[in-house]
C-alpha positions in Angstrom: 0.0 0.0 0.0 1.8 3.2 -1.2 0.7 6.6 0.3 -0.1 9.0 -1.9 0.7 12.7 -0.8 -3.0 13.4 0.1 -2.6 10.6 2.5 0.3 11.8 3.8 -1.0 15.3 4.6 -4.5 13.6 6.0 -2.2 11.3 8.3 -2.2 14.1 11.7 -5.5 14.5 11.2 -6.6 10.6 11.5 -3.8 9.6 14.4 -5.2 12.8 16.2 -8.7 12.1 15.6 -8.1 8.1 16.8 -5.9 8.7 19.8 -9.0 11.5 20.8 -11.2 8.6 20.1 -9.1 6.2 22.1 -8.7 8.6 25.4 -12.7 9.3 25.1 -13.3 5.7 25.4 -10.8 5.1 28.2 -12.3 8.3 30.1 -15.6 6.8 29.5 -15.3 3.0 30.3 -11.4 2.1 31.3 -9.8 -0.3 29.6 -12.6 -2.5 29.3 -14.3 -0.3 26.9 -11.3 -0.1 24.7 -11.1 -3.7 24.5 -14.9 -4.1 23.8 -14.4 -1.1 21.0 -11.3 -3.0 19.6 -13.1 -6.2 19.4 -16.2 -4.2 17.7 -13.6 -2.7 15.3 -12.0 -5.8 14.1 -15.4 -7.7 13.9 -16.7 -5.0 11.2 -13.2 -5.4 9.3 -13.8 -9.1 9.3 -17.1 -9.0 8.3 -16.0 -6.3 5.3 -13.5 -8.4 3.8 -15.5 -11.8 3.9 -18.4 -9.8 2.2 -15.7 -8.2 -0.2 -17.3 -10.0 -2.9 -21.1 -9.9 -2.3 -22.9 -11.3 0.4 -22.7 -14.1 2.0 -25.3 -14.6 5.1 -29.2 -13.5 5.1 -32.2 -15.1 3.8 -32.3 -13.9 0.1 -28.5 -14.5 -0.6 -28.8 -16.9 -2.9 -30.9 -15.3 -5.7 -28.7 -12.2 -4.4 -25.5 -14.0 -5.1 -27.2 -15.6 -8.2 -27.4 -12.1 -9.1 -24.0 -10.5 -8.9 -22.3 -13.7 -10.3 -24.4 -13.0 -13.5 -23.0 -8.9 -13.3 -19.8 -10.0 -12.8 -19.7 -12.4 -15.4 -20.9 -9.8 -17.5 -18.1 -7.4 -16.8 -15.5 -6.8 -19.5 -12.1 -7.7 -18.9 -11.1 -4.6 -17.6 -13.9 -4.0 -15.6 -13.2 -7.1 -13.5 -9.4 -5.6 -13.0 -10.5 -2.8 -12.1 -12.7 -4.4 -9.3 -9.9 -6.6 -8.3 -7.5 -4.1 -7.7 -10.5 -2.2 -5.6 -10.5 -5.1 -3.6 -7.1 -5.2 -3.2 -7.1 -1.6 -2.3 -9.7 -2.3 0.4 -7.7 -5.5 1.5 -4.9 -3.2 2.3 -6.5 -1.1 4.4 -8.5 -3.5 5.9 -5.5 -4.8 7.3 -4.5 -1.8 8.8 -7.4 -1.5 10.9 -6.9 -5.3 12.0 -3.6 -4.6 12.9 -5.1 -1.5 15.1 -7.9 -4.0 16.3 -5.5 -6.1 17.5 -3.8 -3.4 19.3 -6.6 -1.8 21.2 -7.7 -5.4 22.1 -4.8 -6.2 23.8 -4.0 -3.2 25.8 -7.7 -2.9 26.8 -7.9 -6.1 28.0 -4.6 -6.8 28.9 -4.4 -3.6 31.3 -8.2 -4.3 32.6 -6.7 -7.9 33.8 -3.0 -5.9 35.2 -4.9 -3.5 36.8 -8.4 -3.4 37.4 -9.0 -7.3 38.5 
């Protein structure tokens, strides 16, 4: 995933605006609540990437699916590349906020056990 300068000059705003998130959770419910928001954080990237491709749970899925393998089938040759490299655009940073799921998952809980139990 290369940054692009737009990124790079967004990137203050979005570690400012996620370390304000973090400390309002921590005022709000301790350590604890940053585990339970880490956990709700990487359940929605989970649940993005394994629907990256159309859904996949609910009662009408399977006329649903039916009906976007039919459009993709449909797609020229380089609109299926192009919605390849969206997903692996979306992959990418769907990673990222694993990786900060992770993180907040196991300070939150980790410090709730070392020092609230």
């Amino acid at each position: 995933m290369r940054m692009t300068r737009i990124d790079w000059i967004l990137l203050p705003f979005l570690v400012g605006t996620i370390a304000l998130l973090l400390v309002v959770v921590f005022a709000v419910a301790g350590f604890l609540g940053l585990g339970v928001l880490g956990l709700l954080v990487g359940l929605m990237a989970q649940r993005i990437e394994i629907e990256k491709d159309g859904a996949t749970s609910g009662d009408m899925t399977t006329s649903l699916y039916a009906e976007q393998f039919k459009a993709r089938q449909a797609m020229s040759r380089a609109e299926r590349a192009e919605h390849h490299a969206q997903s692996d655009r979306l992959l990418a940073y769907l990673g990222v906020a694993k990786i900060i799921s992770a993180g907040m998952v196991i300070l939150g809980f980790g410090f709730f056990v070392l020092f609230q139990l």
